[in-house]
PQR file of N, CA, C, O and H, with PARSE charges and radii, in Angstrom:
ATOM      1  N   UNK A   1       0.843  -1.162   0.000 -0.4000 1.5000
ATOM      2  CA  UNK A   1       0.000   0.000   0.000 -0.0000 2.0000
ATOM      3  C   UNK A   1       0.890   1.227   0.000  0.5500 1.7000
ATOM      4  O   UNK A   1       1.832   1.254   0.792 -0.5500 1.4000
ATOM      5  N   UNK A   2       0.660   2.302  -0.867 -0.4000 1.5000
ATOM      6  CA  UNK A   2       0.986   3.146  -1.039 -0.0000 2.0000
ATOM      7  C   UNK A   2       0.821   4.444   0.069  0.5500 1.7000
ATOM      8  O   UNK A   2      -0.320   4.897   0.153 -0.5500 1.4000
ATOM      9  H   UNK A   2      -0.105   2.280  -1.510  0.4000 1.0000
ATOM     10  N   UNK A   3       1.759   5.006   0.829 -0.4000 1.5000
ATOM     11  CA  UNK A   3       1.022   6.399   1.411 -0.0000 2.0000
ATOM     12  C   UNK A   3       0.872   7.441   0.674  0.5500 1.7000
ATOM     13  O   UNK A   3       1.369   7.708  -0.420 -0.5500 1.4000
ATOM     14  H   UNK A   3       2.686   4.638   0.760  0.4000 1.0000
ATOM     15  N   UNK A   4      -0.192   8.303   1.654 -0.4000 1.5000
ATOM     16  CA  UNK A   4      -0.333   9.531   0.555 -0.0000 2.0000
ATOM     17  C   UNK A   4       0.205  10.582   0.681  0.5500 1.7000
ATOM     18  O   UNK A   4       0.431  10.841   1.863 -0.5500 1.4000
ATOM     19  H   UNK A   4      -0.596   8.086   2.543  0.4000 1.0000
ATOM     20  N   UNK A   5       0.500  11.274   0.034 -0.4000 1.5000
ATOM     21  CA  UNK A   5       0.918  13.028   0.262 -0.0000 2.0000
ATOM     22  C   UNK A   5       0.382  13.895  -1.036  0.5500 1.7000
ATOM     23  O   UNK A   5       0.316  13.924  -2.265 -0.5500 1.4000
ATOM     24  H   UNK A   5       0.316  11.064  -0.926  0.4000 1.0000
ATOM     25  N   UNK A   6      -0.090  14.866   0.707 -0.4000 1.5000
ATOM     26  CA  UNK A   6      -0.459  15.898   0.665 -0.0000 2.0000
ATOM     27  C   UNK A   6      -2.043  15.969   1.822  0.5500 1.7000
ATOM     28  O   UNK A   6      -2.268  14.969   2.504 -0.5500 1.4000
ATOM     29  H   UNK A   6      -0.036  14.842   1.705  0.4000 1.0000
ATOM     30  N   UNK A   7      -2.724  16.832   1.893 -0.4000 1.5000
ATOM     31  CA  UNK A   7      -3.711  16.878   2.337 -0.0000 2.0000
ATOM     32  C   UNK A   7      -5.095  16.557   1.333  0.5500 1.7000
ATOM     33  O   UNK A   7      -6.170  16.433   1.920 -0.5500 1.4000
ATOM     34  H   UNK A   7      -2.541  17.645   1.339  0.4000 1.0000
ATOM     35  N   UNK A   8      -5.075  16.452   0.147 -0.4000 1.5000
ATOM     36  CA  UNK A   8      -6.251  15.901  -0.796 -0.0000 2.0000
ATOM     37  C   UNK A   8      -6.069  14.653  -0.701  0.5500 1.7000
ATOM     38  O   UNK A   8      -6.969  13.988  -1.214 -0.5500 1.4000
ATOM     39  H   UNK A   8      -4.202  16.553  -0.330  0.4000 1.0000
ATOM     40  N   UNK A   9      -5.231  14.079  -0.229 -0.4000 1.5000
ATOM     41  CA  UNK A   9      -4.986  12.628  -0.463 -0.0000 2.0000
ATOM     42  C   UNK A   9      -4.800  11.910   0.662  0.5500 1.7000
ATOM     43  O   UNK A   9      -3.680  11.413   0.781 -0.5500 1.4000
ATOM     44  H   UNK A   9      -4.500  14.619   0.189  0.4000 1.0000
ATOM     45  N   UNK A  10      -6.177  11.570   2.170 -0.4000 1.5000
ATOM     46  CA  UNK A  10      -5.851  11.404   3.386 -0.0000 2.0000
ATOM     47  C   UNK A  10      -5.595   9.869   3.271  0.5500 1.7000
ATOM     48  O   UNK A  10      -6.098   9.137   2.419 -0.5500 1.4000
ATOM     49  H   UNK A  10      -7.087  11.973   2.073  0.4000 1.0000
ATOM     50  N   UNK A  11      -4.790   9.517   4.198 -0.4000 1.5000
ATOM     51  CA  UNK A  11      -3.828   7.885   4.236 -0.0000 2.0000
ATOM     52  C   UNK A  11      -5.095   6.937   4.934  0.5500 1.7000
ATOM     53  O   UNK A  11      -5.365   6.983   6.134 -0.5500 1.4000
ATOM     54  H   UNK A  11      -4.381  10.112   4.891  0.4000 1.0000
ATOM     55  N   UNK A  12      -5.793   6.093   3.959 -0.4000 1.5000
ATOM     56  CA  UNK A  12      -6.868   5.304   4.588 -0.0000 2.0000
ATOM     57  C   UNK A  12      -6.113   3.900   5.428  0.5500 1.7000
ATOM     58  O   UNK A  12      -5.065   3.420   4.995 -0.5500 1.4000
ATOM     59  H   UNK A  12      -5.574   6.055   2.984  0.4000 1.0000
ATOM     60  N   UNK A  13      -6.391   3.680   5.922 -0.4000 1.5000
ATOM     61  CA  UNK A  13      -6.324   2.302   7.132 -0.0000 2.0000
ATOM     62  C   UNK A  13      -6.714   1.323   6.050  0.5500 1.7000
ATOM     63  O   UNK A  13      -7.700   1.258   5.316 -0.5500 1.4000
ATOM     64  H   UNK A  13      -7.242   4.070   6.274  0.4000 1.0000
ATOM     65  N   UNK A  14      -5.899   0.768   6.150 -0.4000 1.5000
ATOM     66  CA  UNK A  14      -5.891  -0.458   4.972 -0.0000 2.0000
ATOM     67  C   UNK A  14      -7.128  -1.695   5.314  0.5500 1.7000
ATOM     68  O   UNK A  14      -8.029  -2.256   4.691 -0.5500 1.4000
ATOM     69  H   UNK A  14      -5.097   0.821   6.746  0.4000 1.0000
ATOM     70  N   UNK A  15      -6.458  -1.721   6.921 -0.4000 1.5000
ATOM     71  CA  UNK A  15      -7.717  -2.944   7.797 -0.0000 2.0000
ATOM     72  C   UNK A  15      -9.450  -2.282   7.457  0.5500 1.7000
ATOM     73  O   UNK A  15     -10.239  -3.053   6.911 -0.5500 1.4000
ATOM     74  H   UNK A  15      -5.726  -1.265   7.428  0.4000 1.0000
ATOM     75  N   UNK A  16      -9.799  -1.212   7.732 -0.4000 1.5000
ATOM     76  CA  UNK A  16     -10.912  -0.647   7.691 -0.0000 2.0000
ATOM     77  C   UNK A  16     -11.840  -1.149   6.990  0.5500 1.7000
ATOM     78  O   UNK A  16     -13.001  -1.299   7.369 -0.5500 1.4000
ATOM     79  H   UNK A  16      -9.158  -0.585   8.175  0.4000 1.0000
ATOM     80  N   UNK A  17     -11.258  -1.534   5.591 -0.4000 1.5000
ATOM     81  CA  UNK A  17     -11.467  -1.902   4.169 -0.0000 2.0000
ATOM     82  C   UNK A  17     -11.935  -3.815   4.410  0.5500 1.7000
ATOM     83  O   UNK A  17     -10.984  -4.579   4.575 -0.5500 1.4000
ATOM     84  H   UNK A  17     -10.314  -1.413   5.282  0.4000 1.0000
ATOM     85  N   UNK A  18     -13.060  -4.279   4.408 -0.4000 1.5000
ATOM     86  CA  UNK A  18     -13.495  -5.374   4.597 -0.0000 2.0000
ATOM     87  C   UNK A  18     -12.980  -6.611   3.946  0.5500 1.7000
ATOM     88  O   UNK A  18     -12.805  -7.756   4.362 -0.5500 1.4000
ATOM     89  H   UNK A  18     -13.832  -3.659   4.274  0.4000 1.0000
ATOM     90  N   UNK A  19     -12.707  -5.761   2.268 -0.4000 1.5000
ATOM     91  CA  UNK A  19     -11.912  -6.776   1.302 -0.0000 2.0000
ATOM     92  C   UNK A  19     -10.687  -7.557   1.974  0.5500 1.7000
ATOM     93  O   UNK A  19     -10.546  -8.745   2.267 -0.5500 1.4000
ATOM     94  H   UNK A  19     -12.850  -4.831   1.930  0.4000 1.0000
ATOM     95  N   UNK A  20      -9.495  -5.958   2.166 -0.4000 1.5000
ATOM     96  CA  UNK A  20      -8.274  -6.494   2.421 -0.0000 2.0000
ATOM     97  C   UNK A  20      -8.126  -7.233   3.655  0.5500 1.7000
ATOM     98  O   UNK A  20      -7.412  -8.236   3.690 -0.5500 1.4000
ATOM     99  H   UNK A  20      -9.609  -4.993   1.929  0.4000 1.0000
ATOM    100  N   UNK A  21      -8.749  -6.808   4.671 -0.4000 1.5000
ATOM    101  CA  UNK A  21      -8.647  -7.377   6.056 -0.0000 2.0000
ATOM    102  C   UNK A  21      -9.111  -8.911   5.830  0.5500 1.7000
ATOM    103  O   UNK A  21      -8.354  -9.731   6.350 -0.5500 1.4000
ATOM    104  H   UNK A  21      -9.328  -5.994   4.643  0.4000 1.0000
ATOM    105  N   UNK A  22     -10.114  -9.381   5.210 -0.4000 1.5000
ATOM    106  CA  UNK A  22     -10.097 -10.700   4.701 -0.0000 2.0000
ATOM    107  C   UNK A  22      -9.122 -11.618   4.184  0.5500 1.7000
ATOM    108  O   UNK A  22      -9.146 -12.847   4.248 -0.5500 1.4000
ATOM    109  H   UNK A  22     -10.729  -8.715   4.787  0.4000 1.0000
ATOM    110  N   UNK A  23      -8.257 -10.865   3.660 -0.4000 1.5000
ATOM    111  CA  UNK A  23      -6.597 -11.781   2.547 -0.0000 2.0000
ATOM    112  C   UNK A  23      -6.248 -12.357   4.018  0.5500 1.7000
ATOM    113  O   UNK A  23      -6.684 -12.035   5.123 -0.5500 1.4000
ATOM    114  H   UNK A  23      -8.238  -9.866   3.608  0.4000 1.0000
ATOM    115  N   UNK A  24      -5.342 -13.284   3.640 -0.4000 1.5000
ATOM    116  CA  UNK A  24      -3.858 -13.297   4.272 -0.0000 2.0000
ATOM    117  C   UNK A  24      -3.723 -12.597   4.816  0.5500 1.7000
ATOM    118  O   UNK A  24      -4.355 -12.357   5.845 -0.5500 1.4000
ATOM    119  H   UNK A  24      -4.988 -13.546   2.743  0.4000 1.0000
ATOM    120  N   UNK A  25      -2.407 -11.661   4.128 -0.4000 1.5000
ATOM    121  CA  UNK A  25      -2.070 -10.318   4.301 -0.0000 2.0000
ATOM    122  C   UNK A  25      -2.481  -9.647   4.996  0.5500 1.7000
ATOM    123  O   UNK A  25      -1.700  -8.862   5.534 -0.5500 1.4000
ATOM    124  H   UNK A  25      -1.894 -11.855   3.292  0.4000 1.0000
ATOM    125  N   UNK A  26      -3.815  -9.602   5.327 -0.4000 1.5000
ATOM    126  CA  UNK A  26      -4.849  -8.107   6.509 -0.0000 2.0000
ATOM    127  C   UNK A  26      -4.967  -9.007   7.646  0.5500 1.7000
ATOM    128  O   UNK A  26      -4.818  -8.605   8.800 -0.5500 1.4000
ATOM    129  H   UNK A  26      -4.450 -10.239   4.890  0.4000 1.0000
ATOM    130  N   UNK A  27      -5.211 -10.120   7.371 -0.4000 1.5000
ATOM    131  CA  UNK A  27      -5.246 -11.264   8.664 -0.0000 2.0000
ATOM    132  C   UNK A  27      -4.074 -11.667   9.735  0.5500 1.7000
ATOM    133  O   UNK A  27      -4.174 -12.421  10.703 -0.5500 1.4000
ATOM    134  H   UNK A  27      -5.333 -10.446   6.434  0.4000 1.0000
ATOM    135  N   UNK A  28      -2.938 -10.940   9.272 -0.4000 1.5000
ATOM    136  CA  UNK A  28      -0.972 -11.088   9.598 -0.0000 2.0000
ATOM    137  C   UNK A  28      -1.016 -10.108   9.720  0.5500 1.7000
ATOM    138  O   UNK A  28      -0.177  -9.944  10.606 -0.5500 1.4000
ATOM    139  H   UNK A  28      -2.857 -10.327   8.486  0.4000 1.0000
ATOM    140  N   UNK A  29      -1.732  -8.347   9.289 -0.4000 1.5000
ATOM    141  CA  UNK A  29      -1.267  -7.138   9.365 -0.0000 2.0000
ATOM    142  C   UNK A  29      -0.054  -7.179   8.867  0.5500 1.7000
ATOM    143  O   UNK A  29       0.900  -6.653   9.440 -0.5500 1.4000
ATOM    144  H   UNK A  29      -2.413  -8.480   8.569  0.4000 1.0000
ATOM    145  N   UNK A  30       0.050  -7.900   7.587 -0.4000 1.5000
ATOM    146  CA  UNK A  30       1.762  -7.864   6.669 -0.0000 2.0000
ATOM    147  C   UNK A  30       1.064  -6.775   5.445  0.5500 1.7000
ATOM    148  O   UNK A  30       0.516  -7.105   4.393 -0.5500 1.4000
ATOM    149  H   UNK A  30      -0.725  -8.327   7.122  0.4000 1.0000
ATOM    150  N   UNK A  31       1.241  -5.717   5.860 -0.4000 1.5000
ATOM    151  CA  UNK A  31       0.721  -4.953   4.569 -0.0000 2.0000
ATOM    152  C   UNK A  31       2.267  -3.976   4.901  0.5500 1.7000
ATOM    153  O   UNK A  31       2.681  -3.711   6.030 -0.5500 1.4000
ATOM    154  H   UNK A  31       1.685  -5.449   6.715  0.4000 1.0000
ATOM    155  N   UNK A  32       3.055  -3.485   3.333 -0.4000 1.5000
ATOM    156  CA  UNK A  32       3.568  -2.924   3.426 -0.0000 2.0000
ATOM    157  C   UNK A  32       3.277  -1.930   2.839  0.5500 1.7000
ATOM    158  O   UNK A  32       2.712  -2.027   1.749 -0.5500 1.4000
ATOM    159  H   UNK A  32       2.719  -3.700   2.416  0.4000 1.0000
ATOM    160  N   UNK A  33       3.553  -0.802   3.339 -0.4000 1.5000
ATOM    161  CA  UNK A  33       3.117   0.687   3.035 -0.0000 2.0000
ATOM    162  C   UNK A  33       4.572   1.006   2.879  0.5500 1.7000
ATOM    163  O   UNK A  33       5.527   0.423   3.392 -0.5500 1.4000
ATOM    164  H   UNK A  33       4.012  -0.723   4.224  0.4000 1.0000
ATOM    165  N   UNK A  34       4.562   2.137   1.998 -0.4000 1.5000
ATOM    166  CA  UNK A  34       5.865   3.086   1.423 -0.0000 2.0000
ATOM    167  C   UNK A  34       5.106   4.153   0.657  0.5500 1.7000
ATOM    168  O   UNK A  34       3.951   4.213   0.237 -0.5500 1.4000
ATOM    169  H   UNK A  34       3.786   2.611   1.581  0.4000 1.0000
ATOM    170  N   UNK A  35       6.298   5.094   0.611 -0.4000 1.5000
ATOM    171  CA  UNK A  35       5.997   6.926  -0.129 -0.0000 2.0000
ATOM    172  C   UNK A  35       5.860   6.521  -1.588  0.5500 1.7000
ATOM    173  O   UNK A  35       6.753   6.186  -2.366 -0.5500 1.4000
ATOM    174  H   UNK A  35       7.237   5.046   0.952  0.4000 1.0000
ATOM    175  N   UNK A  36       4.155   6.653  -1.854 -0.4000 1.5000
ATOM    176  CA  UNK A  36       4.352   6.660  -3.309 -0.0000 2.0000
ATOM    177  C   UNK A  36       4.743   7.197  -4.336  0.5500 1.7000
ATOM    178  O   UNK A  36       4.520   6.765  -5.467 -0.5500 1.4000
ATOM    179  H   UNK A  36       3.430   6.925  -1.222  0.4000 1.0000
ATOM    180  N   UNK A  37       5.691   8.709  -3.925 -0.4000 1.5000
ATOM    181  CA  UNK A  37       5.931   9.108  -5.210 -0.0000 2.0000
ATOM    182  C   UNK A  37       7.617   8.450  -5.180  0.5500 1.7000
ATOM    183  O   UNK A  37       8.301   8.508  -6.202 -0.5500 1.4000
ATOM    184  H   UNK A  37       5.872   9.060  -3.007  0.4000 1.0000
ATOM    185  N   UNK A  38       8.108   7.895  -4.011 -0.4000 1.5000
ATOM    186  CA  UNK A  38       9.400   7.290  -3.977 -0.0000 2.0000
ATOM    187  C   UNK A  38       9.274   5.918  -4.940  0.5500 1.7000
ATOM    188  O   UNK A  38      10.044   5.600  -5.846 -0.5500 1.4000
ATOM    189  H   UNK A  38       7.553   7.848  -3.180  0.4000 1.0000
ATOM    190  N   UNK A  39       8.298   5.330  -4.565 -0.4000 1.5000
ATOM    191  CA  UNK A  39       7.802   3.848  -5.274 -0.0000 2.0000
ATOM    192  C   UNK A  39       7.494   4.291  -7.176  0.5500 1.7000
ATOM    193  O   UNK A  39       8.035   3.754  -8.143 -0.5500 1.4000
ATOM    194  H   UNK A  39       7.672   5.589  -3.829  0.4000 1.0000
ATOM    195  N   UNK A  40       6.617   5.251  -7.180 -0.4000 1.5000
ATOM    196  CA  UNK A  40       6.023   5.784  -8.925 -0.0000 2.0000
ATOM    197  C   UNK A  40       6.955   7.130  -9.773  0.5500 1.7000
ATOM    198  O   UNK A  40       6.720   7.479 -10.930 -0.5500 1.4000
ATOM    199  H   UNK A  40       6.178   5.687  -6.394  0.4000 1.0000
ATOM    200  N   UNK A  41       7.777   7.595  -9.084 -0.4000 1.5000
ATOM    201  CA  UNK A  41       8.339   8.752  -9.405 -0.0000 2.0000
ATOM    202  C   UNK A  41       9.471   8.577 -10.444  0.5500 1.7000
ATOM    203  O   UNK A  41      10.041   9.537 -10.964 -0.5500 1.4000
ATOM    204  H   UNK A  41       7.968   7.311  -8.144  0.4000 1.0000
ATOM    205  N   UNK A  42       9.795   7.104 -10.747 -0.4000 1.5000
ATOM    206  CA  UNK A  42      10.906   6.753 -11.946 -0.0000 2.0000
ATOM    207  C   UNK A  42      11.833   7.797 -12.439  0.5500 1.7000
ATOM    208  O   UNK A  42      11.938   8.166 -13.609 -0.5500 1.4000
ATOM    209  H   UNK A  42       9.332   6.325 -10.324  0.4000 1.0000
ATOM    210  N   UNK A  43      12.425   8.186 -11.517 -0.4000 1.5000
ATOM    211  CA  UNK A  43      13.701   9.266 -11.450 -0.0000 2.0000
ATOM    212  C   UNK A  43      15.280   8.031 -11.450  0.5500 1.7000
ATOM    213  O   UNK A  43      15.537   6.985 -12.047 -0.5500 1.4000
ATOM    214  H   UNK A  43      12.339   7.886 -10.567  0.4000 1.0000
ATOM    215  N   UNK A  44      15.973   8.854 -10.487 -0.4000 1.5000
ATOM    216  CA  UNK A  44      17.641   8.556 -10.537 -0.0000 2.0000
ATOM    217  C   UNK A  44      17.264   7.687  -8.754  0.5500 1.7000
ATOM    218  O   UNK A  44      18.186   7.235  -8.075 -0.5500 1.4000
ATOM    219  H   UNK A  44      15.764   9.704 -10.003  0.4000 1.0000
ATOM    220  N   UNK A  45      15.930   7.631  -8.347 -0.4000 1.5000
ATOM    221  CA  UNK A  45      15.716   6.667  -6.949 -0.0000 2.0000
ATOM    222  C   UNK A  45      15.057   5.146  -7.434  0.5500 1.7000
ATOM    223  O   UNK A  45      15.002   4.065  -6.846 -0.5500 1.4000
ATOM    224  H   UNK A  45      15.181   7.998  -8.898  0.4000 1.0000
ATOM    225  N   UNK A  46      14.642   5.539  -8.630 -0.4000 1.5000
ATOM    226  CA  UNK A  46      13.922   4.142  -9.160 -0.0000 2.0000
ATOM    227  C   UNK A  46      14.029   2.708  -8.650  0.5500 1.7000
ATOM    228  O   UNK A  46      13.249   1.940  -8.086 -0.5500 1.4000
ATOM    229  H   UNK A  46      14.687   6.417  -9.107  0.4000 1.0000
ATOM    230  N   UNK A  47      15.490   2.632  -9.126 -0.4000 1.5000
ATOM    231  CA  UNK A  47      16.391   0.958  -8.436 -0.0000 2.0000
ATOM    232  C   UNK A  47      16.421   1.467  -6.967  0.5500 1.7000
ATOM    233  O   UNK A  47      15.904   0.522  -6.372 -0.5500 1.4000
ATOM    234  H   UNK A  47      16.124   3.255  -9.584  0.4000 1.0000
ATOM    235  N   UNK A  48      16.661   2.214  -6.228 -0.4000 1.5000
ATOM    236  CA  UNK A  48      16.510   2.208  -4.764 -0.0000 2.0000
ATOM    237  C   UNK A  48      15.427   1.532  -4.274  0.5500 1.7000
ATOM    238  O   UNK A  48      15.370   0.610  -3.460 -0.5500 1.4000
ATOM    239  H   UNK A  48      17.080   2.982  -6.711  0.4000 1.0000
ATOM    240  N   UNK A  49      14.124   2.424  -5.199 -0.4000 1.5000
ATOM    241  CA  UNK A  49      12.843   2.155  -4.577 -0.0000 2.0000
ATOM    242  C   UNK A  49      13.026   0.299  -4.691  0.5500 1.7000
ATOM    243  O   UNK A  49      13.045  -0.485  -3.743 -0.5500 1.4000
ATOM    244  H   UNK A  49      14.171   3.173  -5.860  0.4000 1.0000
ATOM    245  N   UNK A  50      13.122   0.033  -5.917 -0.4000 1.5000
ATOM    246  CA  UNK A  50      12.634  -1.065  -5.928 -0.0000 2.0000
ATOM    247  C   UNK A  50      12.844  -1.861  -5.138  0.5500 1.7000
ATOM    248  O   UNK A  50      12.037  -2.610  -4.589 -0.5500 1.4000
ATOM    249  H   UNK A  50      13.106   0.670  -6.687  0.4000 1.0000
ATOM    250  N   UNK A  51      14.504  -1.742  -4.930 -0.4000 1.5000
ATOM    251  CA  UNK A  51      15.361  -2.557  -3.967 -0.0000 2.0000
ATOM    252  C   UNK A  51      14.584  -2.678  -2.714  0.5500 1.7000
ATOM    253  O   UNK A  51      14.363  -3.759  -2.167 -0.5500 1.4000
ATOM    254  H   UNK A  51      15.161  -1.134  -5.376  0.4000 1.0000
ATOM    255  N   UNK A  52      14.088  -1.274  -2.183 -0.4000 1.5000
ATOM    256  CA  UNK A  52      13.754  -1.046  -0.329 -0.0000 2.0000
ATOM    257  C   UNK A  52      12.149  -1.986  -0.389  0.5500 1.7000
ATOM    258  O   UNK A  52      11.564  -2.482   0.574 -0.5500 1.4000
ATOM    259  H   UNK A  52      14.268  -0.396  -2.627  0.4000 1.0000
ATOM    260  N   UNK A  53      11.722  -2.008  -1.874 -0.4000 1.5000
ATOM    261  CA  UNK A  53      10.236  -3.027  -1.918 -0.0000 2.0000
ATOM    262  C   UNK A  53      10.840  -4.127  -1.760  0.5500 1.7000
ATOM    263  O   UNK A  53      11.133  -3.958  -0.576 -0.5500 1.4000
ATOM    264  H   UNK A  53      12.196  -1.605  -2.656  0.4000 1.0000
ATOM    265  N   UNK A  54      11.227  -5.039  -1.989 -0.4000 1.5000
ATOM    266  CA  UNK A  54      11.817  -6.092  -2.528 -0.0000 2.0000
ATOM    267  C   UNK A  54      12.663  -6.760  -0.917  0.5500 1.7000
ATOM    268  O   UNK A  54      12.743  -7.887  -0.428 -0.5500 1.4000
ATOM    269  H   UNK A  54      10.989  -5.176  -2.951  0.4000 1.0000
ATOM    270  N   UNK A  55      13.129  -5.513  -0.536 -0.4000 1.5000
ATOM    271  CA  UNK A  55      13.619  -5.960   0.777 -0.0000 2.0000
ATOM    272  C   UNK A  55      12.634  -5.833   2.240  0.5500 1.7000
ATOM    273  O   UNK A  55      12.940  -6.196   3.375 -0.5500 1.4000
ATOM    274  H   UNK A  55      13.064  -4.598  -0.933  0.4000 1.0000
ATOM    275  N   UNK A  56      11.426  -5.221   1.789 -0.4000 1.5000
ATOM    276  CA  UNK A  56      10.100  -5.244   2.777 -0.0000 2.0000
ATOM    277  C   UNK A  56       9.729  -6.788   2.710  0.5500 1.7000
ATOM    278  O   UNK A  56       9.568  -7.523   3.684 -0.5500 1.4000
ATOM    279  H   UNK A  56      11.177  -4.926   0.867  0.4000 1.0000
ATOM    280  N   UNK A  57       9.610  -7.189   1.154 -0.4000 1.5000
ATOM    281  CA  UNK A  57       8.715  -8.271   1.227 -0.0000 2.0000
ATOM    282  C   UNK A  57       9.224  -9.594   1.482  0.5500 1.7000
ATOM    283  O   UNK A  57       8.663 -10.622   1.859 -0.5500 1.4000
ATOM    284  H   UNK A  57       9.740  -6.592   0.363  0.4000 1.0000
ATOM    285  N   UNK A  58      10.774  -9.247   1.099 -0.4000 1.5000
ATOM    286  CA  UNK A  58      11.855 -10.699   1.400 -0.0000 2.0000
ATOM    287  C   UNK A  58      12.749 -10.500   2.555  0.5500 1.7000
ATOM    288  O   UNK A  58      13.828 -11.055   2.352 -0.5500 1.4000
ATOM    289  H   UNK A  58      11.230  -8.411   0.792  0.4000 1.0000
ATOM    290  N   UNK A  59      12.679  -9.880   3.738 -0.4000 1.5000
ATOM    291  CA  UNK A  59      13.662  -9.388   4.291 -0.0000 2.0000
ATOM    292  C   UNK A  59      15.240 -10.323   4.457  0.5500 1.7000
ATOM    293  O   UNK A  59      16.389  -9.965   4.714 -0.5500 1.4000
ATOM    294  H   UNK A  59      11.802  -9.429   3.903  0.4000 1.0000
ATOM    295  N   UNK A  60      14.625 -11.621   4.175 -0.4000 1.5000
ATOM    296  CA  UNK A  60      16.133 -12.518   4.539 -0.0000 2.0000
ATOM    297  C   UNK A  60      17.320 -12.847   3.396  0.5500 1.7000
ATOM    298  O   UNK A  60      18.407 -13.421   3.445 -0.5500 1.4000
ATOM    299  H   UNK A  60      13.691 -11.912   3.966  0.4000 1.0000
ATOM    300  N   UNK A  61      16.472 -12.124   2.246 -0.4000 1.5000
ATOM    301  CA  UNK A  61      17.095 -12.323   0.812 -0.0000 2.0000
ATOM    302  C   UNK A  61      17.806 -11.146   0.697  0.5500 1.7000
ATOM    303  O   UNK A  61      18.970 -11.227   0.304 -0.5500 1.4000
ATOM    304  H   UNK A  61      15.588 -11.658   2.206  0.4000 1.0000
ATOM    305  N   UNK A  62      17.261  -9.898   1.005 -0.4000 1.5000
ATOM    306  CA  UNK A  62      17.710  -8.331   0.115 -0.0000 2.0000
ATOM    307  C   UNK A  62      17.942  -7.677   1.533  0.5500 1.7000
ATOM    308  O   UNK A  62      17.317  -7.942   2.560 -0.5500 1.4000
ATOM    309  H   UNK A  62      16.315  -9.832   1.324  0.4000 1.0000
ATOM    310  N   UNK A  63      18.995  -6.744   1.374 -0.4000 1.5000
ATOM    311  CA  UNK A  63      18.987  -5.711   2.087 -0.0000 2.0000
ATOM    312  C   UNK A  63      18.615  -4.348   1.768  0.5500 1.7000
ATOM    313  O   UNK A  63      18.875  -3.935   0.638 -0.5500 1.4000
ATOM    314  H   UNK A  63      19.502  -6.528   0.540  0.4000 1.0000
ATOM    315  N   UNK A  64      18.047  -3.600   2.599 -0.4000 1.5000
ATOM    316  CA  UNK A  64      17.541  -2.306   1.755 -0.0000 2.0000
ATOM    317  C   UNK A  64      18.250  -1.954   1.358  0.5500 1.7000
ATOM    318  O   UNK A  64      19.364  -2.421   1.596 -0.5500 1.4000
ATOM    319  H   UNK A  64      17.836  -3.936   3.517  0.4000 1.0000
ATOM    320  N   UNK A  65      18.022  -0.551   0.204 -0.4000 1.5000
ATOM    321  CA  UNK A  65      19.407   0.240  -0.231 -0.0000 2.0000
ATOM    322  C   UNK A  65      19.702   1.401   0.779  0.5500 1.7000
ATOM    323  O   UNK A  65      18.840   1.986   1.436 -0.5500 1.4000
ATOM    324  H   UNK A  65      17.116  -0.172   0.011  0.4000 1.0000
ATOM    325  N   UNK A  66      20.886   1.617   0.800 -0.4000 1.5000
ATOM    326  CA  UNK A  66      21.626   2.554   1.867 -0.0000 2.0000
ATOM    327  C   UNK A  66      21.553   4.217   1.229  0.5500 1.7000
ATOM    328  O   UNK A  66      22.054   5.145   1.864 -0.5500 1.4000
ATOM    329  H   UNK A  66      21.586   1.142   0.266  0.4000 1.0000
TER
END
């Protein structure tokens, strides 16, 4: 899950949501949230981002990027 920024864009509670709290995922509270314009912004952070996803969801495989 993506956070939001700015004030038009308030950060909803992922659990709240009947769907997600049903998965897996909402049932473990394994939801990972990160800055979406860090995650969508495909600049010179791109491979960072990906890396710091990648190391949320595998932590024993990847280390974040520094």
């Amino acid at each position: 899950m993506m956070t939001a920024a700015g004030p038009n864009h308030p950060v909803v509670d992922p659990f709240a949501i009947p769907a997600l709290k049903a998965t897996p995922a909402g049932q473990k509270n394994a939801i990972v949230r990160m800055d979406g314009a860090y995650l969508l912004g495909f600049g010179p952070r791109t491979a960072d981002a990906a890396r710091d996803l990648a190391a949320r969801l595998y932590p024993e495989a990847i280390e974040p990027a520094k």
